[in-house]
C-alpha positions as CSV (number, residue, x, y, z in Angstrom):
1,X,0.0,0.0,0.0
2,X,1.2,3.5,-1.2
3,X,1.3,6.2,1.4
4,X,-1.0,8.4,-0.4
5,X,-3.5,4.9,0.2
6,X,-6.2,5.8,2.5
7,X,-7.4,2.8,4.3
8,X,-11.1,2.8,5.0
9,X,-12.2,0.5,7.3
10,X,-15.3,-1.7,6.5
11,X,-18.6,-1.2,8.0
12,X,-18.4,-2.6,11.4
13,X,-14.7,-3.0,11.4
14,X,-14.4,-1.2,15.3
15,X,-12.1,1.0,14.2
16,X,-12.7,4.9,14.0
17,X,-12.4,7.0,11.1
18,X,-9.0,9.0,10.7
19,X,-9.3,12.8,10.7
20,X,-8.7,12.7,6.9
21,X,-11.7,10.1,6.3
22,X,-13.9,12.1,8.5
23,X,-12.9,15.4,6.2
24,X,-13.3,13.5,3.3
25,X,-16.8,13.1,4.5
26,X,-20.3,14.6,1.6
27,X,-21.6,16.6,5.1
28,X,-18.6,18.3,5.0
29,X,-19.0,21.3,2.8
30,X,-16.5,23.5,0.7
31,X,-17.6,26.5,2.2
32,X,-16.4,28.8,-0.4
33,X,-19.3,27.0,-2.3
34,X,-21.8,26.9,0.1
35,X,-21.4,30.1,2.9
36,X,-23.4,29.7,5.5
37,X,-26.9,31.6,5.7
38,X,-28.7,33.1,8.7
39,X,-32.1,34.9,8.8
40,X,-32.5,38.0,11.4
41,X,-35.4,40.0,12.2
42,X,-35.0,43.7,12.8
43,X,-37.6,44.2,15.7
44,X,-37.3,48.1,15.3
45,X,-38.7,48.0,11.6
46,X,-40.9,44.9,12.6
47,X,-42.8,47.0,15.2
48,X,-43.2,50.0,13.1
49,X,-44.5,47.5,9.9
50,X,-46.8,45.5,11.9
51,X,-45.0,42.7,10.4
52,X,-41.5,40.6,10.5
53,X,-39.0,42.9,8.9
54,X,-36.2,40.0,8.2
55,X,-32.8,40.5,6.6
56,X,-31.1,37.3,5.3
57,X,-27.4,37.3,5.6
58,X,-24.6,35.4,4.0
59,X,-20.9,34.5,5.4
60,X,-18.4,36.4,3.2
61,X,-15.9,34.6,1.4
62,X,-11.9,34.0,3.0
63,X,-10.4,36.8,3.6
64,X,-13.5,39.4,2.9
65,X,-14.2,40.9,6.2
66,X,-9.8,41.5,7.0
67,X,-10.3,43.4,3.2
68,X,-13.0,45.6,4.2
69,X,-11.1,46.1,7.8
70,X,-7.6,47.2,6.2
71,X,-8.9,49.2,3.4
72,X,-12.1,51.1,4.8
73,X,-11.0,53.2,8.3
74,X,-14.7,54.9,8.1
75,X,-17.9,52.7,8.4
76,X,-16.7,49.1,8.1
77,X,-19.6,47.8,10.2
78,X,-21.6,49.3,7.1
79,X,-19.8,48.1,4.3
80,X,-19.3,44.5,6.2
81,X,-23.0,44.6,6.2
82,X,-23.6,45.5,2.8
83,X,-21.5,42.9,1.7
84,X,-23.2,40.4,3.9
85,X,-27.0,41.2,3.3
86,X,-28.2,39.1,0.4
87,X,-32.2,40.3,1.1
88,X,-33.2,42.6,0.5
89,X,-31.5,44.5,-1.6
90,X,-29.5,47.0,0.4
91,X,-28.5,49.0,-2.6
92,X,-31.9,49.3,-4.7
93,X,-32.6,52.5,-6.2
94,X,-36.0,52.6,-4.5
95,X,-34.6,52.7,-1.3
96,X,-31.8,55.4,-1.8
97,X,-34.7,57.8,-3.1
98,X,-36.8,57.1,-0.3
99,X,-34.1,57.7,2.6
100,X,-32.6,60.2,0.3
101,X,-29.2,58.7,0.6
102,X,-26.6,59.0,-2.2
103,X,-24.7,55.8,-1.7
104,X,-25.9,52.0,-0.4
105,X,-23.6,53.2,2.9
106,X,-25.8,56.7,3.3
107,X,-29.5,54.8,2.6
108,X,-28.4,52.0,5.1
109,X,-27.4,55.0,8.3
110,X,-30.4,56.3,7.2
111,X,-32.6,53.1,7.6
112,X,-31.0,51.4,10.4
113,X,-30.1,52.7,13.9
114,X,-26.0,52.5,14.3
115,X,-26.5,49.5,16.8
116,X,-29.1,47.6,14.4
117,X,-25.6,48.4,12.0
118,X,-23.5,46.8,14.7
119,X,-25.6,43.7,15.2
120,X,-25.9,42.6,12.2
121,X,-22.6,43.5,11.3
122,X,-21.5,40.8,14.2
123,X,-23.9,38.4,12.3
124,X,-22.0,38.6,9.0
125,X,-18.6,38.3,11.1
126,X,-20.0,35.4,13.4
127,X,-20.9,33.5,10.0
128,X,-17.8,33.8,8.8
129,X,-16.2,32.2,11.6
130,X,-15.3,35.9,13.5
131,X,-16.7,36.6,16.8
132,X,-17.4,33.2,17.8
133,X,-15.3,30.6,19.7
134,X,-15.0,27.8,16.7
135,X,-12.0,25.9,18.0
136,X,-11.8,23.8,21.4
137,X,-8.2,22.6,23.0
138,X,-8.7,18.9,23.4
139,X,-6.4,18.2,27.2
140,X,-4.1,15.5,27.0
141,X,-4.4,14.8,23.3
């Protein structure tokens, strides 16, 4: 057997799955194919509509978020989010002429308090892996 061989044991052998086989694995995604999705309600706007207001957001892609950081000093919690919001559609024409703003990053200040800009800032951040504790140190390993 080759070292580049994989040995997969056979159903019932006993014997757990390397780290490589468990990778290897269809539930394991390629996440710069599939970025994970959350849904979040803006209770401000929800109140005030009578009716769920929800944003759906999307993970950014590697290295997105560290871009907008280094090259934006002003507003990145905006720009993070207009990145991140897939609906609805952040930078429609029909919402710059009602909130009068002349860029996505004016219409959204003008929409959303700065802390609903903050949260769901996070949210983006926290789907991409940012924010959140994702690893655990495994004692006496």
């Amino acid at each position: 057997m080759s070292e580049h061989t994989t040995m997969i044991p056979a159903e019932g052998a006993g014997e757990k799955p390397s780290i490589l086989e468990l990778l290897l694995k269809p539930e394991i995604p390629n996440v710069q194919k599939q970025l994970p999705t959350r849904s979040y309600k803006i209770k401000r706007l929800s109140e005030l509509c009578g009716q769920d207001v929800v944003f759906a957001l999307r993970a950014l892609p590697y290295g997105k978020v560290s871009e907008l950081k280094e090259s934006l000093s002003d507003d990145v919690n905006v720009h993070i989010l207009l990145a991140g919001v897939v609906d609805p559609n952040l930078k429609d024409p029909a919402l710059q002429a009602k909130f009068g703003g002349a860029t996505p990053a004016e219409t959204v200040k003008a929409m959303l308090l700065p802390g609903e800009i903050e949260d769901l800032s996070r949210a983006v951040e926290k789907l991409c892996g940012y924010r959140a504790n994702t690893i655990e140190e495994i004692k006496n390993a």
